[in-house]
N, C-alpha and C positions, 0 to 999 in steps of 0.2 A: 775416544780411544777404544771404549766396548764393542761399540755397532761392527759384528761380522767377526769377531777376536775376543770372546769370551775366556780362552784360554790365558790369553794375555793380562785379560779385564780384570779375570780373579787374581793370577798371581801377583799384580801390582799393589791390588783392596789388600791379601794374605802381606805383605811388605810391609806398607800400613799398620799392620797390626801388629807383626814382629819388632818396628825397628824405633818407633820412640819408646820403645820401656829399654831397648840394648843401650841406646843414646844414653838415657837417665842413666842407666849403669856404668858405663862408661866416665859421666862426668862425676857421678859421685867417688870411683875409682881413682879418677885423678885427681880430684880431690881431697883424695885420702892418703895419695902418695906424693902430694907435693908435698908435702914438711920434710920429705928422704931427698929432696932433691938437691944437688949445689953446683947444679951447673949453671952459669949464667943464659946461656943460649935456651936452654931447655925452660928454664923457670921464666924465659920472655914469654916463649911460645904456649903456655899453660893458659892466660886465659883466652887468648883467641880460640884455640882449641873447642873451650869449653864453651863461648860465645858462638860457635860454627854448630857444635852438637845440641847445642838447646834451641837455634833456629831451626835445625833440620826437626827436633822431635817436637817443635810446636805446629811446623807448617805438616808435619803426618796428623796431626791431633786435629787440625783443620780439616784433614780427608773423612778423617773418624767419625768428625759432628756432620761430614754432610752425610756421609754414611746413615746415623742416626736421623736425618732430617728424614730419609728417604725410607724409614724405617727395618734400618739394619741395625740391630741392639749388638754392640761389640762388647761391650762393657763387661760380661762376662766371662770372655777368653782374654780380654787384655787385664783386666784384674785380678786373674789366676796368674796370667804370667810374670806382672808384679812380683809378685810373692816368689815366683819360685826364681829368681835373678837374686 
């Protein structure tokens, strides 16, 4: 996907980085507003939901490690932004 479109290359890797800690947020969010909920329809769809966004933030976390494998240390901008979510 990189070779000749580095533009592209980075903003995918920058994706990566931002969106499994938004995912985590997200699921620990709805999980914190399901006890408010009483609708039947809505309280089906809570754990697919949540089953969809911890797929997606496990296969970015998979981009992470090859990232690392290739020696790109993220750990540091993604565990800052931990903290501030």
């Amino acid at each position: 996907m990189g070779a000749g479109r580095p533009f592209r290359h980075t903003l995918i890797n920058v994706l990566h980085l931002l969106l499994p800690e938004g995912e985590r947020h997200f699921i620990k969010a709805v999980l914190e507003a399901s006890s408010l909920v009483d609708d039947p329809e809505l309280e089906a769809a809570i754990k697919p939901f949540i089953q969809h966004e911890s797929w997606h933030a496990r296969a970015h976390q998979v981009v992470l490690d090859r990232l690392a494998e290739q020696g790109i240390d993220t750990d540091q901008y993604t565990s800052r932004l931990g903290r501030t979510l």
